[in-house]
VMD Tcl script that draws the C-alpha trace (Angstrom):
set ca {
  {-12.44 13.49 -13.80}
  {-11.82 10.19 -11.64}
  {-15.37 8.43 -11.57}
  {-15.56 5.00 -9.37}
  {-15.81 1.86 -11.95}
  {-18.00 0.38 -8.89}
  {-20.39 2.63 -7.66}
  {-20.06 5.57 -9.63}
  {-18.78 8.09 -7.26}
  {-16.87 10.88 -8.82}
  {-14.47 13.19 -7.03}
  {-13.66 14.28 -4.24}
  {-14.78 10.87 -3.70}
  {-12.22 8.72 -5.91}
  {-8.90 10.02 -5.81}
  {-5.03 8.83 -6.96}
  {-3.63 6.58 -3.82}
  {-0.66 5.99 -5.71}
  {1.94 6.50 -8.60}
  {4.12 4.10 -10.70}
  {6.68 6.14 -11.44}
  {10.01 5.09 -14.14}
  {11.86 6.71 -15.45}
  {10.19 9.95 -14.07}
  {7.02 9.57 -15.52}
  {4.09 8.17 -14.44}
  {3.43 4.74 -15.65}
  {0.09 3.27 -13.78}
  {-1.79 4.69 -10.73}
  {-3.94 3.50 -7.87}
  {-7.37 4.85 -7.26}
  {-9.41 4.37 -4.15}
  {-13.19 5.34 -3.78}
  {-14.18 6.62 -0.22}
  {-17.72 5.73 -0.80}
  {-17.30 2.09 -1.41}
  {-14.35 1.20 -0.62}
  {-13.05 -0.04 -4.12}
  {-9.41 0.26 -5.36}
  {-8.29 -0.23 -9.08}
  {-5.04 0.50 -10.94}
  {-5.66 2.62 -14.68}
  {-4.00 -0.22 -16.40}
  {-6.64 -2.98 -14.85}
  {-8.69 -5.05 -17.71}
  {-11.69 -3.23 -19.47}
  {-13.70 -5.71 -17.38}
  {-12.80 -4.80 -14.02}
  {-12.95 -0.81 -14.73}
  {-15.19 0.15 -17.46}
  {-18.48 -0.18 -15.68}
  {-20.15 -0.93 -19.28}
  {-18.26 -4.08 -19.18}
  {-18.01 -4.83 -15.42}
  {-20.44 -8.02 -14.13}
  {-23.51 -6.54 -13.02}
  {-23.14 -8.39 -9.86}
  {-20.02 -6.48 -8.85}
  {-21.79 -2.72 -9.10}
  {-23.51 -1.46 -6.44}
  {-25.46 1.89 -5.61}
  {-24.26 3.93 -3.09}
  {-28.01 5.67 -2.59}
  {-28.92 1.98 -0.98}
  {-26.65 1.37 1.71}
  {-28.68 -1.03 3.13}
  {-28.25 -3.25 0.35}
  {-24.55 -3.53 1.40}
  {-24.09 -4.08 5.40}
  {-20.44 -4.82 5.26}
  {-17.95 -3.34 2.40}
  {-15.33 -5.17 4.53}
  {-16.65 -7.85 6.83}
  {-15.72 -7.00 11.00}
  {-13.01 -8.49 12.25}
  {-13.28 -11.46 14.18}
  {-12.07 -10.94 17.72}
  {-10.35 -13.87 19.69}
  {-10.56 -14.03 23.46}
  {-7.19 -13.29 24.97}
}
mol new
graphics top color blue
foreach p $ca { graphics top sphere $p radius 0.5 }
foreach p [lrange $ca 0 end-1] q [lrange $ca 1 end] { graphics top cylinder $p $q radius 0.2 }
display resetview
């Protein structure tokens, strides 16, 4: 089971976006989380996926989206 190293979020929420492959076998992969927006390869430092060892500051909980306005900040739209 694929659990997000951010938020938590297991599957069908976190999923594989992509595969490393070499040699025909599969040497990293790409995960994306739907419910927060975080993406991490399986081959990332302990401290950017193993939310034991991840800065406190960089978890969130999806049950308080108000917490979190903006995963990704809007655009900012120039006059034409």
């Amino acid at each position: 089971m694929i659990n997000c190293p951010r938020c938590g979020a297991a599957e069908p929420h976190c999923r594989i976006q992509h595969e490393g492959i070499e040699d025909d076998r599969t040497v990293w992969r790409v995960y994306g989380c739907a419910k927060c927006a975080f993406n991490w390869r399986d081959n990332e430092p302990a401290t950017t996926i193993n939310p034991t060892l991840r800065d406190a500051f960089f978890q969130m909980d999806p049950s308080r989206p108000d917490d979190y306005p903006h995963n990704i900040p809007p655009p900012k739209v120039r006059p034409q």
